[in-house]
Backbone bond lengths (Angstrom), bond angles and torsions (degrees), N, CA, C in turn:
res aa  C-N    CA-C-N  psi(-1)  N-CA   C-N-CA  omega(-1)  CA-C   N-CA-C  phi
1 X - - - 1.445 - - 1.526 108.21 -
2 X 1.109 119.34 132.87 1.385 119.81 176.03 1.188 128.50 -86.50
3 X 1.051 130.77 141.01 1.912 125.49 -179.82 2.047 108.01 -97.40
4 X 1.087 123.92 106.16 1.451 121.76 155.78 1.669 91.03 -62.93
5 X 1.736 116.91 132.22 1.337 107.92 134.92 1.330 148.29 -103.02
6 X 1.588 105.87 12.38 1.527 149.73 147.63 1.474 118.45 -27.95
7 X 1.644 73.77 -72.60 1.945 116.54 -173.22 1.775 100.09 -52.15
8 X 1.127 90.28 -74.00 1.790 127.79 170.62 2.176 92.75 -25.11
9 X 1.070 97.04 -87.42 2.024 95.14 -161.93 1.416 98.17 -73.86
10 X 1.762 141.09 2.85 1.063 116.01 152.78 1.670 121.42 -82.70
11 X 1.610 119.15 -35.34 1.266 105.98 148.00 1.568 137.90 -58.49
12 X 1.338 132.55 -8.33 1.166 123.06 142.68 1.139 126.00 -64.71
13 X 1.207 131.37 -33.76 1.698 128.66 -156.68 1.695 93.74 -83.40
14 X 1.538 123.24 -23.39 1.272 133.27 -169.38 1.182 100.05 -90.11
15 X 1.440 120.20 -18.28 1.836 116.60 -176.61 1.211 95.06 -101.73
16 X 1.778 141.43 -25.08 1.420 112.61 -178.15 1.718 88.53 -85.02
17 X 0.724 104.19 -22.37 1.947 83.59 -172.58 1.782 118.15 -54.37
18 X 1.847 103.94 -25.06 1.315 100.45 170.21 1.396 127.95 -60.64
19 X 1.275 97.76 -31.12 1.659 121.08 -165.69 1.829 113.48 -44.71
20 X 1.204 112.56 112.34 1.855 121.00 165.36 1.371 95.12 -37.39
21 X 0.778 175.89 115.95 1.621 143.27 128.59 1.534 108.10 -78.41
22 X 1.589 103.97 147.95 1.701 99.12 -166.90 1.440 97.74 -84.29
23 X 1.253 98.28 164.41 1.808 124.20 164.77 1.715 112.19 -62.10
24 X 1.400 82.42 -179.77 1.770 84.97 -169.84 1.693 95.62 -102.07
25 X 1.850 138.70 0.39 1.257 119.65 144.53 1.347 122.58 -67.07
26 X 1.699 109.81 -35.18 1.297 93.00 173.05 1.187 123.95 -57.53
27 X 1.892 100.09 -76.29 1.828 108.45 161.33 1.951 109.00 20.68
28 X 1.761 100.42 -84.93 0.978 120.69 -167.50 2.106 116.77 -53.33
29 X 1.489 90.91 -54.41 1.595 93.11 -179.27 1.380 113.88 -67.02
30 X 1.714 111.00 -22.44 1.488 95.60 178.10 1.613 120.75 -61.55
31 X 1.334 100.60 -37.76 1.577 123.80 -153.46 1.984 98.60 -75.01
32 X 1.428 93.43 -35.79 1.926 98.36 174.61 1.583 105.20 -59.68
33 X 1.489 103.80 -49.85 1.616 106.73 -172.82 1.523 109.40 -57.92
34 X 1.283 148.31 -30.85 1.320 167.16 -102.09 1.529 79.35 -148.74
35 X 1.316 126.88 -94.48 1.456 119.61 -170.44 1.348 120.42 -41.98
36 X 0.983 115.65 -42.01 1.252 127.19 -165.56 2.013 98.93 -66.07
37 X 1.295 116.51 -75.54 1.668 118.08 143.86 0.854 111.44 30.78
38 X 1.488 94.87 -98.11 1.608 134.24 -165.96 1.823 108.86 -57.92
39 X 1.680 104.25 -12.90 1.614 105.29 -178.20 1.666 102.62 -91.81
40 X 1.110 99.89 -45.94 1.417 131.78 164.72 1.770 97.26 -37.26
41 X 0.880 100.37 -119.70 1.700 99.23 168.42 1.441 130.37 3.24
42 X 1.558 107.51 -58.06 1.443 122.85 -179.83 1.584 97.85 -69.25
43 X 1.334 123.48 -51.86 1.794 100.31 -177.94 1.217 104.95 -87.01
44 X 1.174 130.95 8.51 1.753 102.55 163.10 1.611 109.62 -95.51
45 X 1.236 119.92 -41.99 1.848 98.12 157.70 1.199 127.85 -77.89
46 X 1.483 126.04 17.84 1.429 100.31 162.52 1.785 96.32 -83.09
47 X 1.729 110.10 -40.40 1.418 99.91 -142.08 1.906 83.83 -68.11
48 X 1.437 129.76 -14.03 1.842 123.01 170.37 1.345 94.57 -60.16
49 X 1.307 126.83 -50.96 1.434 94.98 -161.05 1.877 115.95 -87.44
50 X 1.098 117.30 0.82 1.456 112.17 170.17 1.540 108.20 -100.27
51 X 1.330 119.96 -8.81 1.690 114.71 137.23 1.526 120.89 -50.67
52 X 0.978 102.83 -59.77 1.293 110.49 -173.04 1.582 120.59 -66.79
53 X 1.449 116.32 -27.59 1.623 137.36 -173.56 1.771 83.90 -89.43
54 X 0.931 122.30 -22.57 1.395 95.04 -166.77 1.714 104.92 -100.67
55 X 1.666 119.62 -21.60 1.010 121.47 -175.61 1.721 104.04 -77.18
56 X 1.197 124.03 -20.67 1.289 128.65 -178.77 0.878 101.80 -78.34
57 X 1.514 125.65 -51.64 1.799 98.37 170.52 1.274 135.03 -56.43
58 X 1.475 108.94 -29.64 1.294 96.84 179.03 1.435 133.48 -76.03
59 X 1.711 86.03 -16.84 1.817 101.09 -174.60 1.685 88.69 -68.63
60 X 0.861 112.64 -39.15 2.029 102.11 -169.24 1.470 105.41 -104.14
61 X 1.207 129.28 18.13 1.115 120.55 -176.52 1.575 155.26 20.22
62 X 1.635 82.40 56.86 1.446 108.95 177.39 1.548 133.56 -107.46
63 X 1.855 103.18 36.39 1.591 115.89 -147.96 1.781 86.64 -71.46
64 X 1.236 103.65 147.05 1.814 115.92 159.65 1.822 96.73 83.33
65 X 1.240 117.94 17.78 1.780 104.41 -176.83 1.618 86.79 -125.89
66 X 1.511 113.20 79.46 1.490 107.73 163.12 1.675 118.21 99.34
């Protein structure tokens, strides 16, 4: 099979031209929803894992050593 690479970057330049690309409210609201997530996320496994860090100590009973 042969490759044009001619062929090749004039069908790209014709496929990004289809492209939606979002705005800069979206841009913006996506990126809040996403951070926000990711905050979201971060305190619900820390407060799982100091459930979990704390039940291990007690199951082996090593509370206050570290």
């Amino acid at each position: 099979m042969a490759v044009n690479p001619l062929k090749f970057l004039r069908e790209v330049r014709t496929e990004v031209g289809r492209v939606t690309w979002p705005g800069r409210k979206e841009t913006a609201v996506t990126t809040g929803l996403v951070l926000g997530m990711v905050a979201i996320s971060a305190v619900f496994f820390f407060g799982v894992d100091q459930i979990i860090g704390l039940a291990v100590r007690a199951l082996f009973g090593v509370a206050g050593q570290g």
